[in-house]
Backbone bond lengths (Angstrom), bond angles and torsions (degrees), N, CA, C in turn:
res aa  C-N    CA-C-N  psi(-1)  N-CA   C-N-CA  omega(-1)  CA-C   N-CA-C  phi
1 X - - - 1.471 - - 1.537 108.71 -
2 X 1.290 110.15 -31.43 1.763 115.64 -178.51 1.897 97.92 -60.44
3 X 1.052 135.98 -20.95 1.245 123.14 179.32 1.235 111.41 -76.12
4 X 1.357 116.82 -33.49 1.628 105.66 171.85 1.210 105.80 -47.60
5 X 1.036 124.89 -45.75 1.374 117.82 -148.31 2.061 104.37 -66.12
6 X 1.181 86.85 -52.70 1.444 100.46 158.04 1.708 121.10 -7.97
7 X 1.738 90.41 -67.49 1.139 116.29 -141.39 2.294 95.57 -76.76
8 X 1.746 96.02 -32.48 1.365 105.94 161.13 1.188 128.89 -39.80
9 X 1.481 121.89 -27.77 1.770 118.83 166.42 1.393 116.87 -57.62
10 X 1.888 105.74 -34.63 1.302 106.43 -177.89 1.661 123.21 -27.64
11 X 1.162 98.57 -60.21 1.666 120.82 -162.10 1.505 87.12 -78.38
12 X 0.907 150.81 -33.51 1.317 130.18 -166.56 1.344 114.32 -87.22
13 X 1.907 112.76 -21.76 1.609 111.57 156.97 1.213 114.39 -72.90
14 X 1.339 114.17 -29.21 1.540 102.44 -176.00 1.590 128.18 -69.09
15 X 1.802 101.01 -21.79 1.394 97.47 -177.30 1.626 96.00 -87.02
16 X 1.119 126.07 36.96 1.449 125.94 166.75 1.172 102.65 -99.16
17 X 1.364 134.51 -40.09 1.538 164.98 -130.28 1.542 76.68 -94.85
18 X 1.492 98.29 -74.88 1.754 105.20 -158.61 1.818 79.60 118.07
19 X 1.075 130.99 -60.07 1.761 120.54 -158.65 1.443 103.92 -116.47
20 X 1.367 119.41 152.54 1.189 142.02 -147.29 1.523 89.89 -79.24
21 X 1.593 111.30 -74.22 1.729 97.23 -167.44 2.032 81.84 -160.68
22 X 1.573 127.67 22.67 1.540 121.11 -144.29 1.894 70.19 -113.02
23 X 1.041 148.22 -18.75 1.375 138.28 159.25 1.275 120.80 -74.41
24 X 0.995 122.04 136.96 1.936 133.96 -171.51 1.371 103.84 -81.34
25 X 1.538 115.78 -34.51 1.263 122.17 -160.77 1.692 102.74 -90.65
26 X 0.929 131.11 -61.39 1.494 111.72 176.63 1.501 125.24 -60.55
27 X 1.605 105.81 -39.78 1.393 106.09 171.03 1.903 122.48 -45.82
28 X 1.112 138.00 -59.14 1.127 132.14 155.66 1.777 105.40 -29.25
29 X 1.107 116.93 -61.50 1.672 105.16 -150.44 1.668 103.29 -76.06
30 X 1.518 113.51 -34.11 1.350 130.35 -179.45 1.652 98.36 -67.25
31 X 1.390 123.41 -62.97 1.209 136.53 163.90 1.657 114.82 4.03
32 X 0.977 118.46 -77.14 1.690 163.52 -173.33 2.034 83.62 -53.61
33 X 1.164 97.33 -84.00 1.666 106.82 -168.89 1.462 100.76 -45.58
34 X 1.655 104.92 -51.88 1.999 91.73 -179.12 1.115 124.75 -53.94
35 X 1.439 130.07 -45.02 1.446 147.17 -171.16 1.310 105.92 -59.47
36 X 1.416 101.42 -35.16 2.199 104.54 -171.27 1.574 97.03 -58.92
37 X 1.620 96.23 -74.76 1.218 119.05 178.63 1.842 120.90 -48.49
38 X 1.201 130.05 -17.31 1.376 121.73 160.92 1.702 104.99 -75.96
39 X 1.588 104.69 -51.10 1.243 100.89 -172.11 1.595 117.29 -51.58
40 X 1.807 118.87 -42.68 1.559 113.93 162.15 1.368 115.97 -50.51
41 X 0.988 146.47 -68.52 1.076 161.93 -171.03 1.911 110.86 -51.33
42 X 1.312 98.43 -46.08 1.993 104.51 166.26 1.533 100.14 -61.40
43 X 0.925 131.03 -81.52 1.667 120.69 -164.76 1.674 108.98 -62.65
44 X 1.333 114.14 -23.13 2.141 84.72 166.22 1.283 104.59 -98.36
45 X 1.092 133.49 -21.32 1.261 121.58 168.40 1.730 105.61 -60.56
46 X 1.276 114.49 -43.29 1.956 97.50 -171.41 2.060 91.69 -83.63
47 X 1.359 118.18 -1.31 1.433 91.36 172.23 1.807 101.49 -74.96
């Protein structure tokens, strides 16, 4: 369940975006930043 939580940044980069994930062009660059940031966030959250 801790990954949802994770997964809650999504939407908060996206309303940076302006679009959810239906643009090619932010998704790649936004992409990159989510993955860092889930991946920090996966290992202290499962510590």
């Amino acid at each position: 369940m801790r990954d949802a939580g994770g997964v809650a940044g999504g939407p908060s980069s996206s309303l940076k975006s302006g679009t959810p994930s239906g643009q090619p062009s932010p998704t790649p660059s936004f992409d990159e930043d989510h993955t860092k940031r889930v991946r920090v966030e996966d290992p202290e959250d499962t510590t």
